[in-house]
mmCIF file of the C-alpha atoms, coordinates in Angstrom:
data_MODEL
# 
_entry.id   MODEL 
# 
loop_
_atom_site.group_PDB 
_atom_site.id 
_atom_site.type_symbol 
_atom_site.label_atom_id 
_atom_site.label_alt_id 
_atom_site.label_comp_id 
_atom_site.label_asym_id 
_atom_site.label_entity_id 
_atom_site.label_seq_id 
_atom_site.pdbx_PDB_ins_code 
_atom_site.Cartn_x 
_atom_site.Cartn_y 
_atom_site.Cartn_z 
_atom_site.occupancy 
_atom_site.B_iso_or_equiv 
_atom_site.pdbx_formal_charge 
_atom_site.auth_seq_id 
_atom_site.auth_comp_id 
_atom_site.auth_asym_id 
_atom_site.auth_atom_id 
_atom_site.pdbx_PDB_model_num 
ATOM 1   C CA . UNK A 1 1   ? 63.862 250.042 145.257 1.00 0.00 ? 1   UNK A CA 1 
ATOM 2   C CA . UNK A 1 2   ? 66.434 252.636 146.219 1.00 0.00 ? 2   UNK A CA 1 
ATOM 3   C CA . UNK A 1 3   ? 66.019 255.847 148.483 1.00 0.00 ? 3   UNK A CA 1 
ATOM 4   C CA . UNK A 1 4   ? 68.981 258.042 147.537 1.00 0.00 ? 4   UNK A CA 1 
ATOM 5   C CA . UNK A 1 5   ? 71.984 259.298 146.127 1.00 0.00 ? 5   UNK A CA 1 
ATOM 6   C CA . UNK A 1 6   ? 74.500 260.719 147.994 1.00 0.00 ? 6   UNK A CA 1 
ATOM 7   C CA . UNK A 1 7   ? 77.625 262.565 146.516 1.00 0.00 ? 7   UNK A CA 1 
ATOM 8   C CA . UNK A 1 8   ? 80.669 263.277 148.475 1.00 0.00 ? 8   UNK A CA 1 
ATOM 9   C CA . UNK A 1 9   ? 82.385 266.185 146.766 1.00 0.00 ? 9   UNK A CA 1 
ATOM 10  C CA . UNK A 1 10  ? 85.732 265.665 149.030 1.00 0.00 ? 10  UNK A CA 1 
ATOM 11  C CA . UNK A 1 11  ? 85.895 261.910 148.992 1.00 0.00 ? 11  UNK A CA 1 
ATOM 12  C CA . UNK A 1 12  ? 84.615 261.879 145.449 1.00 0.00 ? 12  UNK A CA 1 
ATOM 13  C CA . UNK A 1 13  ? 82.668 259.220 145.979 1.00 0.00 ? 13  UNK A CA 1 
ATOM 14  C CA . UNK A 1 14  ? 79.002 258.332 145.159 1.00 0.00 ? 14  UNK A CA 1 
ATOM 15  C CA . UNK A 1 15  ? 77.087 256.240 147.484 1.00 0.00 ? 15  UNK A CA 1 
ATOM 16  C CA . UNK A 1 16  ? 73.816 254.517 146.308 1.00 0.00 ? 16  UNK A CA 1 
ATOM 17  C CA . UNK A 1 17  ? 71.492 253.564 150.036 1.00 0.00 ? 17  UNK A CA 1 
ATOM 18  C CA . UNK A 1 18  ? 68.583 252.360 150.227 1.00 0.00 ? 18  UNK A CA 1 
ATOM 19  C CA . UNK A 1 19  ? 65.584 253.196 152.202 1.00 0.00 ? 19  UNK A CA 1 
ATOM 20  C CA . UNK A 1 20  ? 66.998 253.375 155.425 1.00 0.00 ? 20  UNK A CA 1 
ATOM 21  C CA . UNK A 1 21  ? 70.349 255.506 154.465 1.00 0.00 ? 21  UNK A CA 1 
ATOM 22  C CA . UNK A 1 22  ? 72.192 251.970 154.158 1.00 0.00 ? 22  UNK A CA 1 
ATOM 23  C CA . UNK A 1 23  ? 75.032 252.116 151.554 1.00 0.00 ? 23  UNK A CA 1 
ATOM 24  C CA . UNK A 1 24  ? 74.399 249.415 149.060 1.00 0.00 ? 24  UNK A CA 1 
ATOM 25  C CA . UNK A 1 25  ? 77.017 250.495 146.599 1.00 0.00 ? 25  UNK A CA 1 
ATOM 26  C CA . UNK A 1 26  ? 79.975 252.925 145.963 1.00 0.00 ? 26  UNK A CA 1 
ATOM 27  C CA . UNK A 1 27  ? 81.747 254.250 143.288 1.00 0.00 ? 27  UNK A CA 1 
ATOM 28  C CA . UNK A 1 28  ? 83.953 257.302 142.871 1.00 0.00 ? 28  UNK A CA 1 
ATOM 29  C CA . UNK A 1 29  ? 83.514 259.587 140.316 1.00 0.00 ? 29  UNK A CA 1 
ATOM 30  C CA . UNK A 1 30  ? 84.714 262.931 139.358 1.00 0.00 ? 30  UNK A CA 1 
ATOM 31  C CA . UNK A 1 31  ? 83.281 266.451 140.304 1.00 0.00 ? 31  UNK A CA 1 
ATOM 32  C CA . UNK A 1 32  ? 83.807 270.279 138.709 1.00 0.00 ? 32  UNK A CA 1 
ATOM 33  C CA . UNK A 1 33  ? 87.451 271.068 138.783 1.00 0.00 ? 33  UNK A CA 1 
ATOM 34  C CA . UNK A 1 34  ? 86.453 274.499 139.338 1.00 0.00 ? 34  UNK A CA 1 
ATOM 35  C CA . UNK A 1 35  ? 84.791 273.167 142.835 1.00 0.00 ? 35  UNK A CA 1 
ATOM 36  C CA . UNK A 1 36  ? 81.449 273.679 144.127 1.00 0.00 ? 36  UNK A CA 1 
ATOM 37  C CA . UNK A 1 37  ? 78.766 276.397 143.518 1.00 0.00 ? 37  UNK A CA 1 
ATOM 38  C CA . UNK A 1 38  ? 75.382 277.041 142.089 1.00 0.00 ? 38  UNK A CA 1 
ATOM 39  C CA . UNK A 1 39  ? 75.425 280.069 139.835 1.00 0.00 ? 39  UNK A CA 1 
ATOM 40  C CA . UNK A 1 40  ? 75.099 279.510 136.084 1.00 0.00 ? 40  UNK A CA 1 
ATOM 41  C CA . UNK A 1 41  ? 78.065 279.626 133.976 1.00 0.00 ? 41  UNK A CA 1 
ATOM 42  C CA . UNK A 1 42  ? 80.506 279.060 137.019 1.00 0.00 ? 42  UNK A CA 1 
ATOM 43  C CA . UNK A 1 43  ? 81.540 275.564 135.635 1.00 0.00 ? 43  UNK A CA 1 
ATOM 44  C CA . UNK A 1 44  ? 81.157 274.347 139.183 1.00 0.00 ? 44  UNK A CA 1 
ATOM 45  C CA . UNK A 1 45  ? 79.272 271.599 141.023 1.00 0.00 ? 45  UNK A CA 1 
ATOM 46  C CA . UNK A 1 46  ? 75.960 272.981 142.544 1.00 0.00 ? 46  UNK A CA 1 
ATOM 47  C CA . UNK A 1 47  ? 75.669 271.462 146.304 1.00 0.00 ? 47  UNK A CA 1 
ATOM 48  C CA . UNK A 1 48  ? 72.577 270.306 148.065 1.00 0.00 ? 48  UNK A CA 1 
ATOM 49  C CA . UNK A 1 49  ? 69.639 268.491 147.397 1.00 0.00 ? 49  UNK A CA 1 
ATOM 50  C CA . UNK A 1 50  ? 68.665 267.548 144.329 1.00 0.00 ? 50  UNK A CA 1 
ATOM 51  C CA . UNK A 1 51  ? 66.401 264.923 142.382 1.00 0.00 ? 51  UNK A CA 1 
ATOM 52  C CA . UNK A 1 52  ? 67.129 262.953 139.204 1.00 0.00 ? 52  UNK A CA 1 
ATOM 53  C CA . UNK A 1 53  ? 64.349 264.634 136.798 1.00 0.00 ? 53  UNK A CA 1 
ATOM 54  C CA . UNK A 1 54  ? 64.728 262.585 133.370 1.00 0.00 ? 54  UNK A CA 1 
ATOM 55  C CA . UNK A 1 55  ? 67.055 259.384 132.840 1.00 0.00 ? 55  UNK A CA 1 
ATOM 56  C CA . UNK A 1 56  ? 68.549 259.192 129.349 1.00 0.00 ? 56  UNK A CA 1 
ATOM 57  C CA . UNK A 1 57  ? 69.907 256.343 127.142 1.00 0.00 ? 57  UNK A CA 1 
ATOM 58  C CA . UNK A 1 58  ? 68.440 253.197 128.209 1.00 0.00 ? 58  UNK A CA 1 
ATOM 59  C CA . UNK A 1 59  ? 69.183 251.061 125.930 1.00 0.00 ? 59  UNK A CA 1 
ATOM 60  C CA . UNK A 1 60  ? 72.413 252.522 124.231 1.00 0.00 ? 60  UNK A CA 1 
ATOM 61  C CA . UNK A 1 61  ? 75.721 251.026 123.761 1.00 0.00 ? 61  UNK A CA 1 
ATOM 62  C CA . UNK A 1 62  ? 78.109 251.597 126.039 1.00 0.00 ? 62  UNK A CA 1 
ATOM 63  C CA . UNK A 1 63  ? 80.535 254.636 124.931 1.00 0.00 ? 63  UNK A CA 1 
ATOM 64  C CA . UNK A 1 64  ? 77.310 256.010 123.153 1.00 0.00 ? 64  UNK A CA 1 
ATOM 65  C CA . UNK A 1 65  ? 78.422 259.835 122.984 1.00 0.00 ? 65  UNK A CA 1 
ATOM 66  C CA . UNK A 1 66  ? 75.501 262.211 123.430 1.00 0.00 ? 66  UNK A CA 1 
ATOM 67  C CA . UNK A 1 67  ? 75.374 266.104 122.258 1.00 0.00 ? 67  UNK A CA 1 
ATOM 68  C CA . UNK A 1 68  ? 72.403 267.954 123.926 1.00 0.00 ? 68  UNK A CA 1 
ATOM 69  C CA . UNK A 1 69  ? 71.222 264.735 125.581 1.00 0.00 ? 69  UNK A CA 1 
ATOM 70  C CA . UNK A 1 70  ? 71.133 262.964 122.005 1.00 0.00 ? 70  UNK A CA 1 
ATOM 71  C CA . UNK A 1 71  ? 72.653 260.129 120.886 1.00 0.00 ? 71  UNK A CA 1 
ATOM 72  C CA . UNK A 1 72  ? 75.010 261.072 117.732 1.00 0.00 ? 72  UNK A CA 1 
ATOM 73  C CA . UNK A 1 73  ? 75.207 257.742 116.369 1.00 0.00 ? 73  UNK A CA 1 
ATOM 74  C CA . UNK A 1 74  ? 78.767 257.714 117.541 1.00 0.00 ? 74  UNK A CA 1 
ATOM 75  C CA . UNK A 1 75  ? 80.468 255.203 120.158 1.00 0.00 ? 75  UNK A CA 1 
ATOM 76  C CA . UNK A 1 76  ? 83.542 257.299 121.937 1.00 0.00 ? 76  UNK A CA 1 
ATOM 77  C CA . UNK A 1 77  ? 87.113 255.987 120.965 1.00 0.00 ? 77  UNK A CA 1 
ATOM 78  C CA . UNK A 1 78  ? 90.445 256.337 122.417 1.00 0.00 ? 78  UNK A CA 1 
ATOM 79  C CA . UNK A 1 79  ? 91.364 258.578 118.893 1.00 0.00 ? 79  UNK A CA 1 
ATOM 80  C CA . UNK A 1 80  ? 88.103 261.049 119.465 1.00 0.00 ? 80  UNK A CA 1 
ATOM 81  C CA . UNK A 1 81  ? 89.639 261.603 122.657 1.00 0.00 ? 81  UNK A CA 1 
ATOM 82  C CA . UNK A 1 82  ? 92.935 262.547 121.168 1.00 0.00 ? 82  UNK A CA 1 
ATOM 83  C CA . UNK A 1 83  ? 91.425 264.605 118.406 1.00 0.00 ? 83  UNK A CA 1 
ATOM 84  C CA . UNK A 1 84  ? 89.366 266.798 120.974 1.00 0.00 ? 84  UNK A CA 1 
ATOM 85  C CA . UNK A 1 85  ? 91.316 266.825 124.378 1.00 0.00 ? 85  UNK A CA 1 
ATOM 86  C CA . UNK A 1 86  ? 89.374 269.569 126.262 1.00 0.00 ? 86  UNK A CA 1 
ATOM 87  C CA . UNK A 1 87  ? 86.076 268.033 125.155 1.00 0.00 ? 87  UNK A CA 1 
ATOM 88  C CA . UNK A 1 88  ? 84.126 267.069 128.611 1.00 0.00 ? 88  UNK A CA 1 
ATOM 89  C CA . UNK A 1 89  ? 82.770 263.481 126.656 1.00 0.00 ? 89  UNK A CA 1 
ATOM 90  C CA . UNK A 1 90  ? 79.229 262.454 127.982 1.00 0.00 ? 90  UNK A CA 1 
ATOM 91  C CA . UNK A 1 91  ? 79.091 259.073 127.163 1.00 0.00 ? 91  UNK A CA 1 
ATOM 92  C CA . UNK A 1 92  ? 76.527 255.812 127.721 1.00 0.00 ? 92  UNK A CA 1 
ATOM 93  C CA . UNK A 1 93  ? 73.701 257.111 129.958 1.00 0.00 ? 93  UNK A CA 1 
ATOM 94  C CA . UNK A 1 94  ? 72.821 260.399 131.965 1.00 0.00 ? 94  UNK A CA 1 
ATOM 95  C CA . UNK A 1 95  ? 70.922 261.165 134.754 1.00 0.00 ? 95  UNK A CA 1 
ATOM 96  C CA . UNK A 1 96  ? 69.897 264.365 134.193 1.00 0.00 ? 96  UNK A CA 1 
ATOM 97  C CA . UNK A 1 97  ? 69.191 266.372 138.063 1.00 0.00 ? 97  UNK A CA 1 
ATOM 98  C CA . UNK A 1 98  ? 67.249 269.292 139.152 1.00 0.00 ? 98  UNK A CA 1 
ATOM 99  C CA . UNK A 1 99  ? 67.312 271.419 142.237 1.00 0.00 ? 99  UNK A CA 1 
ATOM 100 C CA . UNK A 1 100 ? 65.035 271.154 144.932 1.00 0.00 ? 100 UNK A CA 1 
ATOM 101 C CA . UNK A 1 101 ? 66.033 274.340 147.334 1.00 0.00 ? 101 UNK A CA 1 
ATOM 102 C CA . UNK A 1 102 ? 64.625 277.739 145.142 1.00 0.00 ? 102 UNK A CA 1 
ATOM 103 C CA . UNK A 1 103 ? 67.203 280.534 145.031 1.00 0.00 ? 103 UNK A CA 1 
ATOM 104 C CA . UNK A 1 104 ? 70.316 277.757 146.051 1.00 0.00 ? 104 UNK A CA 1 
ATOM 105 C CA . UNK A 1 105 ? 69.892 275.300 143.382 1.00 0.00 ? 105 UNK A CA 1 
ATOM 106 C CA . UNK A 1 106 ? 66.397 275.785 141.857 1.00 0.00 ? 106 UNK A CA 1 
ATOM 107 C CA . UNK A 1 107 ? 64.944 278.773 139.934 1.00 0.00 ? 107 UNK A CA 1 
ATOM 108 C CA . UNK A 1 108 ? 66.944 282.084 138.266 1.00 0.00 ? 108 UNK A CA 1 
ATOM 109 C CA . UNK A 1 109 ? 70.612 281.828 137.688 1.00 0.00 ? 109 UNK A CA 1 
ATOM 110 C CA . UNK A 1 110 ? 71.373 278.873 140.164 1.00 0.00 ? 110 UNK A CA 1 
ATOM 111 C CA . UNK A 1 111 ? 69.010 276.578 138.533 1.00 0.00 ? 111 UNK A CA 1 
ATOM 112 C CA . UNK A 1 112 ? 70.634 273.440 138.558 1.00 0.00 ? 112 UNK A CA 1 
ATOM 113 C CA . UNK A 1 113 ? 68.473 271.501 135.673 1.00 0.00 ? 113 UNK A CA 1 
ATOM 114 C CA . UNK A 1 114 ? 68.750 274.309 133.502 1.00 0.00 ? 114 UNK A CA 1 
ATOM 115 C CA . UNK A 1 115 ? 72.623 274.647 133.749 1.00 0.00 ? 115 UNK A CA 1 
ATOM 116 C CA . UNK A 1 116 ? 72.465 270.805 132.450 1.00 0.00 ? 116 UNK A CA 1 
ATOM 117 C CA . UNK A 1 117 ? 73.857 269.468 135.472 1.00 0.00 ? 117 UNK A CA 1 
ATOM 118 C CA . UNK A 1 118 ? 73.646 265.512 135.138 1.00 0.00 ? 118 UNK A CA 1 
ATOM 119 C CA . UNK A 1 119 ? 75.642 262.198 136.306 1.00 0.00 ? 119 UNK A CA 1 
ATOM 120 C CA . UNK A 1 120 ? 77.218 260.949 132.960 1.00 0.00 ? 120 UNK A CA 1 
ATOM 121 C CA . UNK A 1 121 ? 79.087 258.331 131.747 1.00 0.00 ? 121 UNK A CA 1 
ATOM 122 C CA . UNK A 1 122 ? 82.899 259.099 130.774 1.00 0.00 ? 122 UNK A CA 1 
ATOM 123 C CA . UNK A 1 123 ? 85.306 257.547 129.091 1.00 0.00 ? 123 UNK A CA 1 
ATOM 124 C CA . UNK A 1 124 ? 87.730 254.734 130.856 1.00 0.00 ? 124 UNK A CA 1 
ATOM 125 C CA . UNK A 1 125 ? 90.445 256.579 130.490 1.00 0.00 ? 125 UNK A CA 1 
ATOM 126 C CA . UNK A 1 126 ? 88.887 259.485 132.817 1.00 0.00 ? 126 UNK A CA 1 
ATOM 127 C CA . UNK A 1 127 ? 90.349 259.770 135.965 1.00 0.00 ? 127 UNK A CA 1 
ATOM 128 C CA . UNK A 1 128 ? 87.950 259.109 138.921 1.00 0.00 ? 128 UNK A CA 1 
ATOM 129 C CA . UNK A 1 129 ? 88.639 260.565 142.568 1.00 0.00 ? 129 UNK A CA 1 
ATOM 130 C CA . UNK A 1 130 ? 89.788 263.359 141.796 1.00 0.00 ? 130 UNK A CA 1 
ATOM 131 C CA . UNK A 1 131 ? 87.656 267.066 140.311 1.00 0.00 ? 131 UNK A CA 1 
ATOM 132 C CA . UNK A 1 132 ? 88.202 267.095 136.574 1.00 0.00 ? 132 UNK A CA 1 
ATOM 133 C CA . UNK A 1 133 ? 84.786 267.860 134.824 1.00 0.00 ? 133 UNK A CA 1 
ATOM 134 C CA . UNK A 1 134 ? 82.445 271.638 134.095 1.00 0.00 ? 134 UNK A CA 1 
ATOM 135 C CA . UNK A 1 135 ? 80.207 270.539 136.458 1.00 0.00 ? 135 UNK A CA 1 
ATOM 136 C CA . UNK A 1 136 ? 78.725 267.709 136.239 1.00 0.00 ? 136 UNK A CA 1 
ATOM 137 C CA . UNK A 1 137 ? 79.166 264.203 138.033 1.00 0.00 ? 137 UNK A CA 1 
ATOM 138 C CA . UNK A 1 138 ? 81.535 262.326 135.664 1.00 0.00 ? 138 UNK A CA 1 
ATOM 139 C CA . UNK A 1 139 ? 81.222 258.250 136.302 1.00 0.00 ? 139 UNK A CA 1 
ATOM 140 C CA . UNK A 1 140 ? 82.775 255.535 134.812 1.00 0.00 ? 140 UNK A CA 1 
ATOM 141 C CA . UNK A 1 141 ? 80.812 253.987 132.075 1.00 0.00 ? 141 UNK A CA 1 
ATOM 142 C CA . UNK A 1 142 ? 80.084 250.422 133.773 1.00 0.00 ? 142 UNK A CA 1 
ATOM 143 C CA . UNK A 1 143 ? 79.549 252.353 136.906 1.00 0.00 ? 143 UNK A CA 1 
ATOM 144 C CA . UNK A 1 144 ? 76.991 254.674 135.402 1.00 0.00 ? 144 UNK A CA 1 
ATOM 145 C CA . UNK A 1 145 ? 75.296 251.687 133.919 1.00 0.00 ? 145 UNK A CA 1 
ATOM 146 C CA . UNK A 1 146 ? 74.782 249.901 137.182 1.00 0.00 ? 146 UNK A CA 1 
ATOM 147 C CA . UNK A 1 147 ? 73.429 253.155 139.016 1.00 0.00 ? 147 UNK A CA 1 
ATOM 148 C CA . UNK A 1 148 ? 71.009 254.244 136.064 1.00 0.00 ? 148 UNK A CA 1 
ATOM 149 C CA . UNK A 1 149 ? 69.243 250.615 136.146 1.00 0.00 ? 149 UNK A CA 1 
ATOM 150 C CA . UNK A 1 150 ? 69.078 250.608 139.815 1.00 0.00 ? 150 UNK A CA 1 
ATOM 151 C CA . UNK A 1 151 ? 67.350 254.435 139.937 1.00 0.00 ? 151 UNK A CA 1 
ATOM 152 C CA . UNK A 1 152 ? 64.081 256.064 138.712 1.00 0.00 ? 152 UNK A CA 1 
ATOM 153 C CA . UNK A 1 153 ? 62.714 259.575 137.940 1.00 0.00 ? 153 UNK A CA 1 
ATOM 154 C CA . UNK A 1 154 ? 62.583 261.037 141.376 1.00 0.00 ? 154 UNK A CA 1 
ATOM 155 C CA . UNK A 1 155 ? 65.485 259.181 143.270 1.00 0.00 ? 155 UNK A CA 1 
ATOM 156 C CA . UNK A 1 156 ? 66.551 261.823 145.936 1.00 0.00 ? 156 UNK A CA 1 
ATOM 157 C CA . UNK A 1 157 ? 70.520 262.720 144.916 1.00 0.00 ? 157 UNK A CA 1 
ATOM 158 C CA . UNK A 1 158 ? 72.092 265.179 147.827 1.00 0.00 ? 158 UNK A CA 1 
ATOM 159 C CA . UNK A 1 159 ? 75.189 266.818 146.904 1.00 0.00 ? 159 UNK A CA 1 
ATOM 160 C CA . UNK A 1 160 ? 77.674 266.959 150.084 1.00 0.00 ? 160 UNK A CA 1 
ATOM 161 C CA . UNK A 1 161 ? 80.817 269.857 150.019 1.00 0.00 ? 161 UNK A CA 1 
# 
């Protein structure tokens, strides 16, 4: 079993470690191209410590899209992506956080569960290593896959600026 997620916002990276802090794997992803901060509505990556609360969409294809954490039936294509270009796609699995510091990143307007701040899947075609999403942790979707079936409710994720 795991101990805890840790994501780099300047290396845009995300490091799975176990127990001991040990990196077992790494992936990049993509962060808020607005940056980092906590405060609803800013579009921005809230920092700090955090834990994943709810894990959706075990068991769903991969490129399932999801709209309010629901599958739609759909499986993303490269022509939904050209039909809706600013659409920030959250596709095949999510791991939906919450924030464990009140008035930083948990409670009032810098709740970070209640902004609907998860690690998401994302179409191939997404560029990782670089900011690019409205907040969120964008991850490839193979990547995603392999973190959500190595993570439960409760896996530690600290957010790193």
């Amino acid at each position: 079993m795991t101990a805890l997620i840790r994501i780099s916002i300047p290396r845009q990276s995300l490091e799975l470690c176990d127990q001991s802090g040990q990196v077992l794997q790494c992936w990049p992803v993509s962060t808020a191209t607005k940056g980092v901060g906590e405060v609803s509505g800013s579009y921005c990556t809230p920092r700090g410590q955090h834990v994943v609360r709810a894990r959706i969409g075990a068991g769903q294809p991969e490129n399932t899209v999801f709209v309010r954490r629901r599958p739609t039936g759909e499986l993303y294509t490269p022509e939904m992506g050209e039909n809706y270009p600013e659409r920030d796609w959250i596709l095949t699995r999510i791991l939906w956080l919450s924030g464990c510091e009140p008035g930083f990143n948990r409670l009032g307007e810098v709740d970070t569960m209640r902004r609907y701040i998860y690690i998401h899947g994302s179409p191939d075609s997404a560029r990782m290593g670089a900011p690019g999403s409205h907040g969120c942790i964008r991850m490839h979707n193979a990547d995603i896959i392999a973190l959500f079936d190595q993570v439960p409710v409760g896996t530690p994720v600290q957010i790193n600026s």
